[in-house]
C-alpha positions in Angstrom: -3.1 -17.9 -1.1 -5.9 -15.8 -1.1 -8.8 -16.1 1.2 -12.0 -17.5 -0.4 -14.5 -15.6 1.7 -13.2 -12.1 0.8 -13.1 -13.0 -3.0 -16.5 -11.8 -5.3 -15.4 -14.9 -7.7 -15.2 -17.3 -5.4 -19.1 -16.6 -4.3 -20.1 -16.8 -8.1 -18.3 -20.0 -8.5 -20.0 -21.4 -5.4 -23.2 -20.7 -6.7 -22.8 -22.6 -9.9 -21.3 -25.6 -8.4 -24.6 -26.7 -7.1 -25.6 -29.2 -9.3 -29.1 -27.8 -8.9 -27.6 -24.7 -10.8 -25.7 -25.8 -13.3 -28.0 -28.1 -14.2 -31.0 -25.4 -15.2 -31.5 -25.1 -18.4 -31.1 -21.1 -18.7 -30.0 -20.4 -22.0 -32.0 -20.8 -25.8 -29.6 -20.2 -28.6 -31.7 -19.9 -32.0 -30.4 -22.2 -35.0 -30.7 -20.1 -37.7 -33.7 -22.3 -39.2 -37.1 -21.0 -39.4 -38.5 -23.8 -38.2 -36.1 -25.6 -35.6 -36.3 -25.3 -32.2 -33.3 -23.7 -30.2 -31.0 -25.4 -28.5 -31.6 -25.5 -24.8 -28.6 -25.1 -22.6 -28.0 -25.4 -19.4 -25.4 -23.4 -17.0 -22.5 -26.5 -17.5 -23.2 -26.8 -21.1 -23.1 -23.3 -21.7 -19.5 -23.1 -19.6 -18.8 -25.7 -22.3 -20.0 -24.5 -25.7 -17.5 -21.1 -24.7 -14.5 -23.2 -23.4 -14.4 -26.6 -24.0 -12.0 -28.2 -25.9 -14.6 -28.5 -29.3 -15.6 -25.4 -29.0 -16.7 -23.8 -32.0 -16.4 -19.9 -32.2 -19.0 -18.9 -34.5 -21.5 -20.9 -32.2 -19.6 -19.4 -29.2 -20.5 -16.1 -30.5 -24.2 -16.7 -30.8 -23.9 -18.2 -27.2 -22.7 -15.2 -25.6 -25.1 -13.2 -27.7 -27.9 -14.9 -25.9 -26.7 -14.8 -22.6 -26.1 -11.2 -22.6 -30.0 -10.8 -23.8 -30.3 -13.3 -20.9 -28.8 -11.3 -18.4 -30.5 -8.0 -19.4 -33.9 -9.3 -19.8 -33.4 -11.2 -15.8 -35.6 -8.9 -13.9 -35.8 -11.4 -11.1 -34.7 -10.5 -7.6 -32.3 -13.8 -7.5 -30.6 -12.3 -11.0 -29.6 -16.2 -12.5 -29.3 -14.7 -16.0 -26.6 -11.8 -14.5 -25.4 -14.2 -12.2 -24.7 -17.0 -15.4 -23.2 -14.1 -17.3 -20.7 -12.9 -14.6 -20.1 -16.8 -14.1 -18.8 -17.2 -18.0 -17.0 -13.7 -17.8 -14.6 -14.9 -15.0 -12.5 -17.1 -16.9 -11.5 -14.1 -19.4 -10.9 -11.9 -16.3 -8.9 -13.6 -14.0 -6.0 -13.1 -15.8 -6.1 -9.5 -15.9 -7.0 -9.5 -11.7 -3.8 -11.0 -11.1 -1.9 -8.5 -13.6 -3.6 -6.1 -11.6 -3.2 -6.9 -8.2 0.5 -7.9 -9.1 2.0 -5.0 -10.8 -0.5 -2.4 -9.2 -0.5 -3.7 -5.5 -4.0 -3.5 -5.3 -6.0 -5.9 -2.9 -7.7 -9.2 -5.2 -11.0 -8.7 -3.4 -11.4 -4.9 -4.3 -10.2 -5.8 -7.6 -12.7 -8.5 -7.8 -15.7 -6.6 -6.6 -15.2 -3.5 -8.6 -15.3 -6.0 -11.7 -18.5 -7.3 -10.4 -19.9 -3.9 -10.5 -18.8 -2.8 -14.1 -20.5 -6.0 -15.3 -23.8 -5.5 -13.3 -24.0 -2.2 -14.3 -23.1 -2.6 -18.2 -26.0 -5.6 -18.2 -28.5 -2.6 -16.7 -27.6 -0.1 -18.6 -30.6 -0.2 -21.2 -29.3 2.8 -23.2 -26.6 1.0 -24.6 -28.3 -2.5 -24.5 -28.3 -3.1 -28.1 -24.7 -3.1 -29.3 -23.0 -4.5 -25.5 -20.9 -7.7 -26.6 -18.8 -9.8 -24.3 -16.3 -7.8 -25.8 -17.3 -4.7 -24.5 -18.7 -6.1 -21.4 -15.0 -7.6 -20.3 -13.6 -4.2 -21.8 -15.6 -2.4 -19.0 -14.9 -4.8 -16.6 -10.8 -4.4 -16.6 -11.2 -0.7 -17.3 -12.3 -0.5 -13.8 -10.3 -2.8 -12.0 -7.1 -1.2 -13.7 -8.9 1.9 -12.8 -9.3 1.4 -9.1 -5.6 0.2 -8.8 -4.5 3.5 -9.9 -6.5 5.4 -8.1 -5.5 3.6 -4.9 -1.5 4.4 -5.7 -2.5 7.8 -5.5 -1.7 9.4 -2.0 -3.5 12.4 -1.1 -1.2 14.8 1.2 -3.4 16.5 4.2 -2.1 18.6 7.1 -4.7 17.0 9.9 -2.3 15.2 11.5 0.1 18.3 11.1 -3.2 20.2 12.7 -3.7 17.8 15.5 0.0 18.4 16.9 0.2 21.9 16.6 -2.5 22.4 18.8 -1.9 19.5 21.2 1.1 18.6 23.3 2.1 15.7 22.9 3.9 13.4 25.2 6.4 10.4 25.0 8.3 8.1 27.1 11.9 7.8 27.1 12.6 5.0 25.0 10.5 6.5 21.9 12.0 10.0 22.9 15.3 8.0 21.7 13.9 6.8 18.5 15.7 7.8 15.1 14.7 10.9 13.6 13.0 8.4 10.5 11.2 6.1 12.4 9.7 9.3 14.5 8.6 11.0 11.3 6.8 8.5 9.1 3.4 6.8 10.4 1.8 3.8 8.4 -1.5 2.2 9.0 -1.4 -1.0 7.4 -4.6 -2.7 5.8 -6.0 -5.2 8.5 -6.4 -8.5 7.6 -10.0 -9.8 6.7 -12.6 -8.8 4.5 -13.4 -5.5 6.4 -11.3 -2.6 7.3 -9.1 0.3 5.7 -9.3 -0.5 1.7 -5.2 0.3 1.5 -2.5 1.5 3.9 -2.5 5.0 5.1 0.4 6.6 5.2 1.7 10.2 6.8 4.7 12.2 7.7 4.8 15.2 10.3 7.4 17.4 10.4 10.5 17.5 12.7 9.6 21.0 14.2 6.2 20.7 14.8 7.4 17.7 17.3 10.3 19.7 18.4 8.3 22.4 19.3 6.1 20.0 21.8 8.8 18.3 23.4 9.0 14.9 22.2 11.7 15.5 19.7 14.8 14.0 21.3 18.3 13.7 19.2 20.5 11.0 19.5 23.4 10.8 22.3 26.1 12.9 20.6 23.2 16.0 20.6 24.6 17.4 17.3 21.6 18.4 16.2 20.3 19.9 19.1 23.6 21.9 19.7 22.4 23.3 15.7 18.9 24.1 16.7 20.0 26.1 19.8 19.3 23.8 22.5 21.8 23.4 25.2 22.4 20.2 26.7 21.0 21.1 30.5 17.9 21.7 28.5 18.4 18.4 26.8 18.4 16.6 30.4 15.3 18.5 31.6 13.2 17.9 28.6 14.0 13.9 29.0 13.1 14.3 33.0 10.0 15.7 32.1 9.2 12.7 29.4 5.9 10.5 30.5 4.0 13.7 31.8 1.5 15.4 31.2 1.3 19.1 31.6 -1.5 20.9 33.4 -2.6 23.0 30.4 -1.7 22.6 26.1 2.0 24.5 24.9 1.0 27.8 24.5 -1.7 28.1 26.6 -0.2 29.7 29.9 -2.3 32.4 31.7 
């Protein structure tokens, strides 16, 4: 189960549940006559007119119509009429955020909040103002999400770590001098739980003779590879002796 206080929908759910909000009348949808008054809708009954069970989609259509010129109109600094427009978006997006999150491994709350942001910023974009529907506002809404996921599968290769151990010595004790060859090699940060943190896992690799080279590279028992690399076993013993210290000046370094 996700957690609620991470998740950009949850918040814009909250907000309508107050009775006090969804209970404003915030929405005037014309009739068509030239002399009737427009119906006056509030945040539930709009939520209602798009999908309730007698919803009508011709009057559905005129509905969102209005509450996108709602929305864009809202200069307010609360933002009700953006607010009541990412509201009745979420129930056509929340399939495509678990699609997303499923198949892409991306995290819901990014997914969520990048969704958030295509909508906000399709409702303020005043260029194209005129012809936005709810079709094209959802469109820009999942382009995004799908968007970030791939972008996040994407892993960037950089040589800092390989940097750092180049020109540092590095140390180990005995026990992770004795760890496989694999588990030695590959590092991964994993996302922290909570809201805040590292947006996806980080993962590296450093190559077996940069650690080699600082003395923390240790084969198993039978020394088969060490024999290969032209270390002899005496050395073998020393290099393990000498695990757990620190040396008076960096590899390389000697005056």
């Amino acid at each position: 189960m996700h957690r609620l206080h991470g998740s950009a929908f949850a918040s814009v759910r909250r907000h309508f549940d107050d009775p006090r909000t969804s209970d404003a009348v915030l929405v005037l949808v014309p009739t068509g006559a030239d002399e009737a008054d427009p119906i006056r809708l509030t945040a539930a009954e709009t939520h209602e007119a798009l999908y309730g069970p007698d919803s009508d989609p011709r009057f559905a259509t005129a509905v969102w119509k209005e509450v996108i010129r709602t929305a864009q109109s809202d200069l307010t600094p609360d933002g009700t009429g953006k607010l009541l427009a990412i509201w009745l978006a979420l129930p056509r997006l929340t399939g495509t955020v678990h699609k997303v999150c499923t198949r892409l491994r991306a995290d819901r709350s990014d997914v969520e909040g990048e969704m958030v942001l295509a909508l906000l910023e399709k409702l303020a974009d005043q260029d194209g103002a005129s012809c936005l529907t709810e079709s094209s506002l959802l469109h820009a809404a999942r382009a995004r999400a799908r968007h970030l996921a791939r972008e996040g599968l994407r892993e960037l290769p950089s040589a800092e770590i390989e940097r750092i151990t180049e020109g540092r010595t590095l140390t180990a004790s005995a026990e992770e001098a004795d760890a496989s060859v694999a588990e030695s090699l590959d590092v991964q940060v994993d996302r922290p739980d909570g809201p805040d943190g590292l947006c996806a896992p980080l993962r590296f690799r450093v190559r077996p003779e940069h650690l080699r080279r600082q003395g923390i590279f240790i084969d198993p028992d039978d020394g088969s590879q060490d024999r290969a690399a032209g270390h002899s076993p005496e050395k073998r013993r020393r290099r393990r002796r000498r695990a757990g210290t620190r040396p008076a000046r960096p590899a390389g370094r000697q005056g």
